[in-house]
C-alpha atoms as an extended CHARMM CRD file, in Angstrom:
* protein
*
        88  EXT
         1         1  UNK       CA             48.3840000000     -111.2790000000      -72.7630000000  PROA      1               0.0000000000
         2         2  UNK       CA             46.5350000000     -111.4340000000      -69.3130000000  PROA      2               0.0000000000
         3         3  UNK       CA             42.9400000000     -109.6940000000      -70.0140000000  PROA      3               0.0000000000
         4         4  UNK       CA             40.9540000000     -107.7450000000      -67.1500000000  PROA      4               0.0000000000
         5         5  UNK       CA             38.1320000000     -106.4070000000      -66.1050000000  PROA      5               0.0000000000
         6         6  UNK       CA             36.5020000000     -103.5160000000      -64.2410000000  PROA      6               0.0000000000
         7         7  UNK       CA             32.9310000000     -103.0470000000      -63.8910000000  PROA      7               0.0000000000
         8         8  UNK       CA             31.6100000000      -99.3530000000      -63.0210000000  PROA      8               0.0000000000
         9         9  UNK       CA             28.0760000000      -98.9050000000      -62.1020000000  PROA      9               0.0000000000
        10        10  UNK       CA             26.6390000000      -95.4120000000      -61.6870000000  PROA      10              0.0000000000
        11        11  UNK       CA             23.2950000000      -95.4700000000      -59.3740000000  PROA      11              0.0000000000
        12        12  UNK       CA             21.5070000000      -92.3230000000      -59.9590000000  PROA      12              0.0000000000
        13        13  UNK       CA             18.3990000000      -90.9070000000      -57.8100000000  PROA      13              0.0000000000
        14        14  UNK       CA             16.3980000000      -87.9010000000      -57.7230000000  PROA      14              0.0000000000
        15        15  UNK       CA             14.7600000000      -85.8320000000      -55.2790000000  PROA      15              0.0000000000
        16        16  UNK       CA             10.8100000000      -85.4270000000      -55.4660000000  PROA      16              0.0000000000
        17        17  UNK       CA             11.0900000000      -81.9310000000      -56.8620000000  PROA      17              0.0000000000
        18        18  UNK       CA             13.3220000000      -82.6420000000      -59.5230000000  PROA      18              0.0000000000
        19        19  UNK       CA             15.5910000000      -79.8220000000      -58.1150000000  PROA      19              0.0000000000
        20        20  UNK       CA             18.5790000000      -82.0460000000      -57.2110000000  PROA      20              0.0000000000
        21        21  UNK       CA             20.3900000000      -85.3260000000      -58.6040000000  PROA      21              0.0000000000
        22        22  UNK       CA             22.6680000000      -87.4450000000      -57.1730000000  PROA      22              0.0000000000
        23        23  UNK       CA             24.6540000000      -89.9360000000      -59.4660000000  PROA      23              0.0000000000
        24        24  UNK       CA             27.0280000000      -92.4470000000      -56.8610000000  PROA      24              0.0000000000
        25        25  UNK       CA             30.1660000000      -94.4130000000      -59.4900000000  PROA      25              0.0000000000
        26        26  UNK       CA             31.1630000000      -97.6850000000      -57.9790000000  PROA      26              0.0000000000
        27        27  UNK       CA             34.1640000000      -99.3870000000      -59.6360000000  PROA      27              0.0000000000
        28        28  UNK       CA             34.7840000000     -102.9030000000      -58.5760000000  PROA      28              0.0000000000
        29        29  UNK       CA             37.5930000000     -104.7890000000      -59.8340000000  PROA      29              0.0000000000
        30        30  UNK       CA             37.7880000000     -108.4420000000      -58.9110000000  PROA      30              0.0000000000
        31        31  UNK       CA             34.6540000000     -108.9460000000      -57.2060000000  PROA      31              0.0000000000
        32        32  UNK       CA             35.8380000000     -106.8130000000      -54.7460000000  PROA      32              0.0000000000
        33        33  UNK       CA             34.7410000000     -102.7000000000      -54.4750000000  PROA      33              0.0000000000
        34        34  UNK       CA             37.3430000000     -100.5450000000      -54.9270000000  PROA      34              0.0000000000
        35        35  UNK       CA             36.3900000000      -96.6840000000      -55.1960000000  PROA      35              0.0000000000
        36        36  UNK       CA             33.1090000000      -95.1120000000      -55.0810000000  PROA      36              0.0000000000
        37        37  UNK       CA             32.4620000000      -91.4040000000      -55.9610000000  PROA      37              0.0000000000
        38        38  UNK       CA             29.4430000000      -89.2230000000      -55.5170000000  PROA      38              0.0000000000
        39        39  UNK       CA             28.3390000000      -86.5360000000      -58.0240000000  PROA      39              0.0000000000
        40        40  UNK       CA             25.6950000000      -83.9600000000      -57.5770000000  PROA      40              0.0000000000
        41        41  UNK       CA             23.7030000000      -81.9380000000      -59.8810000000  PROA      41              0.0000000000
        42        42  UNK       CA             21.3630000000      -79.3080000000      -58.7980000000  PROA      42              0.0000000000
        43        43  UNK       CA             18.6540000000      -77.8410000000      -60.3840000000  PROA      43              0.0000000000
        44        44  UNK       CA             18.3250000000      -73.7630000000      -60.9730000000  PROA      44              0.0000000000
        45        45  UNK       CA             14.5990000000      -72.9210000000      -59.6000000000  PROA      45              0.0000000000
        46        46  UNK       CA             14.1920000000      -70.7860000000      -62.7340000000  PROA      46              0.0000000000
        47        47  UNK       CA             15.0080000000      -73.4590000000      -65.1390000000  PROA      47              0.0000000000
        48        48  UNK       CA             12.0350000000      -76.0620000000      -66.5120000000  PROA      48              0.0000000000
        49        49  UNK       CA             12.8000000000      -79.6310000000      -65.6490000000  PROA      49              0.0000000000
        50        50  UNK       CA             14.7650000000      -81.5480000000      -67.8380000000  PROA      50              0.0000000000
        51        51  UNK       CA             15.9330000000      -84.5890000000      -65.8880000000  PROA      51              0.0000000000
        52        52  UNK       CA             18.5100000000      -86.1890000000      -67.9930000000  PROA      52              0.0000000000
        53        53  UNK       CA             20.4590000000      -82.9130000000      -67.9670000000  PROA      53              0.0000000000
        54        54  UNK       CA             21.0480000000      -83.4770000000      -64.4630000000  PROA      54              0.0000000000
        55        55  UNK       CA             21.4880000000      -87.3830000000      -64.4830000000  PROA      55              0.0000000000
        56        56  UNK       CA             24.0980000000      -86.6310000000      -67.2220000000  PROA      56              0.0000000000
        57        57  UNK       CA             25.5220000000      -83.9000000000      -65.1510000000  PROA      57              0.0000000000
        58        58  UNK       CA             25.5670000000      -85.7130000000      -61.3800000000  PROA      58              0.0000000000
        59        59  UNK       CA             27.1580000000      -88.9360000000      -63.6670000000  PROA      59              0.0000000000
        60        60  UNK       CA             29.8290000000      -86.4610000000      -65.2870000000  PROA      60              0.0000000000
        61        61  UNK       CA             30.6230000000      -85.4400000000      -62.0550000000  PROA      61              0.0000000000
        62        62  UNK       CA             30.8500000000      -88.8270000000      -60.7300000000  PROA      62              0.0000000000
        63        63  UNK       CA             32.8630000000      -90.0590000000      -62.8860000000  PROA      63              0.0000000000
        64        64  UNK       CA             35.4170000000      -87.1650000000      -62.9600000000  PROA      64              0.0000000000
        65        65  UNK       CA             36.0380000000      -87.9870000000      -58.9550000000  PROA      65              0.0000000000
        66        66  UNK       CA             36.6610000000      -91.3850000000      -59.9460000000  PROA      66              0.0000000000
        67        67  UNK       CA             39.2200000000      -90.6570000000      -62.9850000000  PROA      67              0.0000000000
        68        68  UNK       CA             40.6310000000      -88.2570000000      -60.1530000000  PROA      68              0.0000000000
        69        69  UNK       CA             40.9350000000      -91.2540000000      -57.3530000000  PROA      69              0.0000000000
        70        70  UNK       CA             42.1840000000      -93.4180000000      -60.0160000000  PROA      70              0.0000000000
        71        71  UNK       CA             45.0730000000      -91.0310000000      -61.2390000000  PROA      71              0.0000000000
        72        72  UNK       CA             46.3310000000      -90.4590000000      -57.4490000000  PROA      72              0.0000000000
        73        73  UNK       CA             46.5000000000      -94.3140000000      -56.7860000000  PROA      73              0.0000000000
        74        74  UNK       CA             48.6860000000      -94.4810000000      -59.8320000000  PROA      74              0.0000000000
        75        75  UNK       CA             50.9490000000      -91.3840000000      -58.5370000000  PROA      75              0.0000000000
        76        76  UNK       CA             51.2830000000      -92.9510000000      -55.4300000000  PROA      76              0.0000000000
        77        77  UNK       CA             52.2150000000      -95.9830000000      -56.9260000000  PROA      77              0.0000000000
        78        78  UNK       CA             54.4780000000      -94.9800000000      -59.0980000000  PROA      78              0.0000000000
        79        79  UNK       CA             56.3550000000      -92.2680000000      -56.3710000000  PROA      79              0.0000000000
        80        80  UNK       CA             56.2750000000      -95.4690000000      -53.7760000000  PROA      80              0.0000000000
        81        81  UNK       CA             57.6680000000      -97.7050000000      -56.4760000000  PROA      81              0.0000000000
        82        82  UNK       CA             60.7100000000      -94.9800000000      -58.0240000000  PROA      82              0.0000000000
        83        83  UNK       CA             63.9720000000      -94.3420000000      -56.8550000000  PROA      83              0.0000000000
        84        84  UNK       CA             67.1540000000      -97.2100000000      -56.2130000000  PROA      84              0.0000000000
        85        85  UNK       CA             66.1280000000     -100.6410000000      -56.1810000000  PROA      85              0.0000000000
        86        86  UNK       CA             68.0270000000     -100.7800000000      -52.4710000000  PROA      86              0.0000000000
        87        87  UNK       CA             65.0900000000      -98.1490000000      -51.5410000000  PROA      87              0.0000000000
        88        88  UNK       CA             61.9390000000     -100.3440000000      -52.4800000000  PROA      88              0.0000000000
């Protein structure tokens, strides 16, 4: 059985204030990029600062655009790939 492997980093940064969080998902498969997604998490201004809720939230976020990317290639693929062999 062939084995693979795909790396997904997730860069997160933080504004000064602490009011916002951005988390950015990078999958790369075979030394090559292949989707990136962007998550954001925003503090409410009546709420004490607790940064790792919104490094876990920008990251959830992140990585639900990705699962989301990830799912339409594999619709696409399979709809381009379906139907008569003559088709293809």
């Amino acid at each position: 059985m062939q084995s693979k492997e795909w790396t997904v980093h997730i860069y997160i940064s933080e504004d000064d204030a602490d009011k916002r969080t951005l988390a950015r998902a990078v999958l790369s498969a075979q030394d090559s990029e292949w989707h990136e997604s962007v998550g954001i998490a925003r503090r409410n201004p009546d709420d004490r600062a607790v940064p790792e809720i919104g490094d876990e939230l920008a990251a959830g976020r992140a990585l639900m655009d990705l699962a989301d990317k990830l799912l339409g290639d594999a619709a696409e693929d399979v709809a381009r790939l379906s139907g008569p062999l003559e088709a293809r």
